[in-house]
N, C-alpha and C positions, 0 to 999 in steps of 0.2 A: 375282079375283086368285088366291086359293085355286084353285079351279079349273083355271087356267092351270097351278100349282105342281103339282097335278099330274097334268096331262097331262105335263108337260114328265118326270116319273118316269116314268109308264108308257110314251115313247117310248125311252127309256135303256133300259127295261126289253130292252122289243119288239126295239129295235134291237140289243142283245148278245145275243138270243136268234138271230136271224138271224143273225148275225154264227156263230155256234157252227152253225148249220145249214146255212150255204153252206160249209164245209167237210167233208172226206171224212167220210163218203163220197159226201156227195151234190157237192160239187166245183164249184158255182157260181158264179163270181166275180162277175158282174154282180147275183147277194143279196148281197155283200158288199160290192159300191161302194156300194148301197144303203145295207146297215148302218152303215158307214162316216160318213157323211153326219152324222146325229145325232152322231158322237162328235167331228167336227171343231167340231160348231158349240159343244160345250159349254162351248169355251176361251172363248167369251164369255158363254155363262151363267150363271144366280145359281145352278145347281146346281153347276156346273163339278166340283173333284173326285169327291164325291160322286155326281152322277151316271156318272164315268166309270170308280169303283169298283163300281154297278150295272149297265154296260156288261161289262164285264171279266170279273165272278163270273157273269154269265148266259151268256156266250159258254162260257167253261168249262165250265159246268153241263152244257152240251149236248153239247158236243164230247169230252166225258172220261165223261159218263155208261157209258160200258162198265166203269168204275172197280167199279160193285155190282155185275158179274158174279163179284165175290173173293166175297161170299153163298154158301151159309154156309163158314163158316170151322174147321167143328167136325174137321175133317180132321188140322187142322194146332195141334188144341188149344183152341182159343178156343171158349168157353162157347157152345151155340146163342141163348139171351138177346142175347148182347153182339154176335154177328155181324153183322148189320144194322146197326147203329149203327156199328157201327167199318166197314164198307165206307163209310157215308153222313158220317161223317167224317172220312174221307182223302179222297174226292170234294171237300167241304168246304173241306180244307185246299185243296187244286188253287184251288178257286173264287178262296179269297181269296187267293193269290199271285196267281193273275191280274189280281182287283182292285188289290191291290197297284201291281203294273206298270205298270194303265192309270191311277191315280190319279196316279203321277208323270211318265206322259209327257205327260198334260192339265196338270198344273202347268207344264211347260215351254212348252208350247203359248200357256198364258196369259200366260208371259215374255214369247215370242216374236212376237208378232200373228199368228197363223196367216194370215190373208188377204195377207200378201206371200209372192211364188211363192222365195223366198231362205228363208222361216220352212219353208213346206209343202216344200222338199227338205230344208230339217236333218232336221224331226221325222220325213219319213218313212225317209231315209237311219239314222237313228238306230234307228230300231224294228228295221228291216233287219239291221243290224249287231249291236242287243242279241240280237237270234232266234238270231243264229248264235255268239252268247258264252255264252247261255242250254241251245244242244245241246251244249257240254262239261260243263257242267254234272249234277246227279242228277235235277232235276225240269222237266225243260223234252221233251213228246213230239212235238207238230207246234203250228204258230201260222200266221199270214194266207202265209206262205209254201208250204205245202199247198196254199193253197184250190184251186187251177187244176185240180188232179188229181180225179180223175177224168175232168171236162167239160170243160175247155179247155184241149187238147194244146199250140196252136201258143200259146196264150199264155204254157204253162209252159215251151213252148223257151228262154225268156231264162234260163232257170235256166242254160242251157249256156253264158252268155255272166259269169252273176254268182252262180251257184246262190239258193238257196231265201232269203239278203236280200234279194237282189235283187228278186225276186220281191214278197215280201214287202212291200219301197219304194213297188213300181211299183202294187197292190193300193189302199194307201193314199193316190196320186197321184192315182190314177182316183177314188176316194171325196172327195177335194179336188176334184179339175174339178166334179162334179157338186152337191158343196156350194157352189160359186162359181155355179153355175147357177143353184140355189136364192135366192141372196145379192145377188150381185153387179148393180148397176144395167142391167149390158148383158149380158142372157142370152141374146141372141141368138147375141151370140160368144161366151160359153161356152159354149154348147151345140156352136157349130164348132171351138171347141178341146177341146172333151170327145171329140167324134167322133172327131176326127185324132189325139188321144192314145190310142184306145181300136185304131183302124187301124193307125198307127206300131207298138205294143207288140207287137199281135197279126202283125204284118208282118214285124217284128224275130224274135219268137218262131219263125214257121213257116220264114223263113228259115235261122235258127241251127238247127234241125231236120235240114232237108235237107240243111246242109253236114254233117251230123254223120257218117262212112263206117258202115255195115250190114255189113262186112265186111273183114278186111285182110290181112296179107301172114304173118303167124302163125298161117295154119292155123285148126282148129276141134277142137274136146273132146267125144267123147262121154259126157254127164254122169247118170247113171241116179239119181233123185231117191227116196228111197224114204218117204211119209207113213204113218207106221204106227198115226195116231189112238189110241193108249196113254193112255184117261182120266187128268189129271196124280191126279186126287184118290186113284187107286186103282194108278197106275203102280207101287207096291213091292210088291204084292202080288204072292204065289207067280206065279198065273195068268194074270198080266197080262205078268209077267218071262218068263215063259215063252213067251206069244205075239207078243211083241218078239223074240226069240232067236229062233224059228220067221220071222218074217217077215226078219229081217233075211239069217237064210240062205239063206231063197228069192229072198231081192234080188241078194244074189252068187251064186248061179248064174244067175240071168237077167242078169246081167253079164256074165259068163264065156261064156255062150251067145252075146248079141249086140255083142262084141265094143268093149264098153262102157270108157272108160277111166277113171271114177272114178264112187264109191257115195256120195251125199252123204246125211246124215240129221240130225235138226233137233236143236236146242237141248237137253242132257242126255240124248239116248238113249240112251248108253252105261253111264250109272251113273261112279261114283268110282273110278278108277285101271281102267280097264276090260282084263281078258284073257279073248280069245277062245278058245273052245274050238279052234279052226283056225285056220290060216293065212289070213289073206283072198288070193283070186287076183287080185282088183284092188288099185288103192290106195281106201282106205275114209277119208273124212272127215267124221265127227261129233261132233257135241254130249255134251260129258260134262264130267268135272271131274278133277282132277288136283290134288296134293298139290306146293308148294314151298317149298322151307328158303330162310327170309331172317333173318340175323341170330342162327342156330342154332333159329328156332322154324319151326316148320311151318304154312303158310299154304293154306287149301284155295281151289281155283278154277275158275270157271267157264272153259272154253275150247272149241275145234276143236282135237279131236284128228287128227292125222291117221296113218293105217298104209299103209305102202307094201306093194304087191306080194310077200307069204313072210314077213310079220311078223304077228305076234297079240295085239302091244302098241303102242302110240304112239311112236311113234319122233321126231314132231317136234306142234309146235302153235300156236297163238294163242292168247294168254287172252285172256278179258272184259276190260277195259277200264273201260266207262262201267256200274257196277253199277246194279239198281230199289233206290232207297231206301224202306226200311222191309219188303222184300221179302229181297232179296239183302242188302244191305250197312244193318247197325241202327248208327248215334252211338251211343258210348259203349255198344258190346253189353257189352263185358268187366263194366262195372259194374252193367248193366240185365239182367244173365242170362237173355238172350232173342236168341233168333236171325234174329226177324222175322216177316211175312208170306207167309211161303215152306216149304217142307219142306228147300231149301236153302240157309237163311241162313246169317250170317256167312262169306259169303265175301268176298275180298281182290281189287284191284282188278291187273289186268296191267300192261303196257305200254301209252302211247298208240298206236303202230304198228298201224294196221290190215290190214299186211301176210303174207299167208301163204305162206312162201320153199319152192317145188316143182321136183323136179327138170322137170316138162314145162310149169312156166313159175310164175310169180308169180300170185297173186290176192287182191283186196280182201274181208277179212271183216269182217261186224255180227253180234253175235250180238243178235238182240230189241231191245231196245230201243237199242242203237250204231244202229240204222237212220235215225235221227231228227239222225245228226252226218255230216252233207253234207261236211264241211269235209275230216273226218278219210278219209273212200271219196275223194275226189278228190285226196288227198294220197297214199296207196294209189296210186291212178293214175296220179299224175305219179312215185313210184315204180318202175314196172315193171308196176302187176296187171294182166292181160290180161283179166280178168274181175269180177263180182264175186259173192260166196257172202253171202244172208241165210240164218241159221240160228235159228230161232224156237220157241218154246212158248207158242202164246198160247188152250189149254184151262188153266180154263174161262169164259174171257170170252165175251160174243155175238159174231155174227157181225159185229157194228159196226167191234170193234177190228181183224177180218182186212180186214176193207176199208180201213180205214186206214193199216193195214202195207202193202196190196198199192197205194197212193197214194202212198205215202211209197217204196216200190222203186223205182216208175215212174220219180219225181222224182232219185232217185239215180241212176239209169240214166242219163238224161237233162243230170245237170249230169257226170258223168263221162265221157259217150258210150262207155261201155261194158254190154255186154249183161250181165245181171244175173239169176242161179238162185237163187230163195226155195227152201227146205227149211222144210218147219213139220209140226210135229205131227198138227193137222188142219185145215189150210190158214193163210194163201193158199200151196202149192207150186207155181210158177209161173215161166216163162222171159219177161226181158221185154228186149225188143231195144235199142241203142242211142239209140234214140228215143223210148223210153219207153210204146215198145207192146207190151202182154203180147200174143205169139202162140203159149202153150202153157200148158195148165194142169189140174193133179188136182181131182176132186170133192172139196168142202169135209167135212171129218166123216168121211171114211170111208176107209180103210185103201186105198191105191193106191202104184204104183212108176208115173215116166213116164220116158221116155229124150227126152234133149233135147239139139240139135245147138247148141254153144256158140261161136262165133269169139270166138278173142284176139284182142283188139284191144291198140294199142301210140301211136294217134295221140293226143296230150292236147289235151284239149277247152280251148276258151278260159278255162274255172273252172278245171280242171285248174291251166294254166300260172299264171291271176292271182289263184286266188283271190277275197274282197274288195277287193282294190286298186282296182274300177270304182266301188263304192261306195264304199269310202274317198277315192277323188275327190270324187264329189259330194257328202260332205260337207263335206271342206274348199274343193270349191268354194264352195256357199252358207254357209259361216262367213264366206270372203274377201267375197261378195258383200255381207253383211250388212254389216261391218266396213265396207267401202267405203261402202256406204248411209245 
């Protein structure tokens, strides 16, 4: 008995650990029906929340492990002692929100009998819907609604029909067939309705794909992307300011030369209140910070600045939005006299509008971590953006986390059907088409300009126009069905 107690841990174990590894970058989904599997059945186990609080803090573990790349921390003040400890737990805290989350949608689960197919659409329609209430949120970066990305395009086409819940639902449907496989007296038909569920999704997916148009009736942007790799830990230093300035003037004149219509550059390259020595000859949009008076105090912020054509200051912008907690934006800084995790904390949150209003057309901005809120770029799009701008700083984390930003673009492209320009420090800087295929891109790490041919697009994709409302059916479908039942 012992024994069985605990194998029955170390498959909880095993299986949240897979669960965090079939996602970006490696983008598995079928290790995730896999993973999956063990967490359906624990609604009837004696481990039940417990195990699916060990579920939950190991999927984290794995999938947020680029968290220790903040190591050391002595840059930004904190003790070298204490640095490792305090990267290892904010990782930590991540863990146990996760656990957190999976211990109460296994409680429901145990309300519900998961083994009727009316229980397995609430709980996975629910989880769906919590991911995408979770990306307006400070602490929520990617969950089972990523997983498809990188490896399975035509499956994360349903994102175009439901974005990244949807997704997300359909993940944990397919983890149900196949726990019904496992389970259910007649596996023979599960196993042909696991097939057909796995064909349908993937069928549905490649379809939504293909309708999506590659090109429309708005023309195209010549967008010259400039990665200027500016180490963040040594970015204020004289020499470093100074070969930022160097590169950023060699970026506008290889503008100006091939007849380039906008400069984009990543996440605060600009510095605070940024004035150019010159005039820019194009229009110039990047990352920096800007000071605004609310309430007679002054609030500083992250945004897209943008300079039009004869200006040498920002003439118009987007702010940040959705800030990093405990980075960007610290509770209660005013009393805690600490500005955070960052060289640029305590800053102030903008507008929710993901929109950036241009006189040669509208487009959807993320600055870093906005990347991860599907909802708010497809709201952008049924707005007007013709396009859309990541703009990121994501040194000095590993390459793990750029693969994941460049997953998470894909995905955005994808539920918007609009073509999508990453800007990043030292990578991913990247062009990815309306279908969510990158077909341009700079070496990671090292200092590059790439010129990239952009079409506006203007038609709104099925998420676009609904939103959640496909998923907000089906979960009041399966309430009414229950109800009935």
């Amino acid at each position: 008995m012992g024994n069985d107690r605990l194998g029955r841990w170390w498959l909880a174990l095993a299986s949240g650990l897979l669960a965090g590894l079939a996602l970006p970058p490696l983008g598995m989904p079928p290790l995730l029906w896999l993973a999956l599997v063990p967490l359906w059945a624990l609604a009837g186990s004696a481990l039940g929340a417990w195990g699916g609080a060990l579920w939950g803090a190991a999927a984290v573990l794995v999938s947020h492990r680029w968290l220790l790349g903040l190591h050391p921390l002595d840059w930004i003040g904190v003790p070298g002692p204490l640095s490792l400890p305090l990267a290892l737990l904010l990782l930590l805290l991540c863990a146990l929100a996760g656990a957190l989350l999976v211990v109460l949608w296994v409680l429901l689960a145990r309300r519900l009998d998961p083994r009727r197919f009316s229980s397995a659409l609430l709980l996975a329609a629910g989880w769906g819907l919590v991911e995408v209430l979770l990306a307006k949120g400070p602490l929520f970066w990617l969950g089972l609604g990523a997983a498809a990305l990188p490896g399975d395009r035509p499956l994360a086409g349903l994102a175009a029909l439901g974005g990244g819940g949807l997704l997300a639902a359909v993940q944990l449907l397919l983890g149900w067939c196949l726990w019904r496989c496992c389970t259910a007296p007649q596996r023979r038909r599960w196993l042909v309705v696991t097939a057909a569920a796995v064909l349908l999704s993937h069928g549905a997916g490649a379809a939504a794909l293909a309708a999506m148009p590659l090109r429309g009736e708005g023309g195209s942007e010549r967008v010259l992307v400039l990665q200027p790799a500016i180490p963040t830990r040594r970015k204020f230093q004289w020499d470093q300011q100074q070969r930022l300035q160097q590169r950023l003037a060699s970026a506008l004149a290889e503008a100006a030369q091939r007849s380039v219509d906008v400069v984009v550059l990543p996440e605060g390259a600009l510095g605070l209140e940024p004035q150019l020595a010159q005039p820019v000859p194009v229009e110039l949009i990047s990352g920096g910070f800007r000071w605004q008076e609310v309430a007679g105090e002054p609030e500083q912020r992250s945004a897209l600045l943008r300079l039009a054509p004869g200006e040498s200051r920002a003439s118009s912008w987007l702010d940040k939005h959705r800030l990093v907690p405990l980075g960007e934006w610290v509770p209660l800084a005013n009393l805690a006299r600490w500005s955070g995790l960052s060289a640029v904390g305590g800053l102030q949150p903008g507008a929710p509008s993901r929109l950036l209003l241009r006189p040669a057309g509208a487009i959807g901005g993320a600055i870093c971590y906005e990347l991860s809120d599907g909802a708010s770029l497809a709201a952008a799009a049924r707005d007007g953006a013709g396009w859309l701008l990541a703009s990121a700083n994501l040194d000095p984390y590993p390459l793990l986390l750029q693969q994941q930003f460049q997953a998470l673009a894909q995905l955005r492209a994808i539920e918007t059907g609009r073509w999508l320009v990453s800007a990043a420090n030292t990578g991913p800087s990247l062009l990815v088409n309306s279908r969510g295929l990158p077909v341009a891109s700079l070496p990671s790490g090292r200092a590059a300009t790439g010129v990239f041919t952009v079409p506006r697009l203007q038609a709104p994709s099925p998420y676009d126009r609904w939103g959640e409302l496909p998923l907000l059916l089906v979960l009041v479908g399966a309430v009414l069905r229950r109800a009935k039942h």
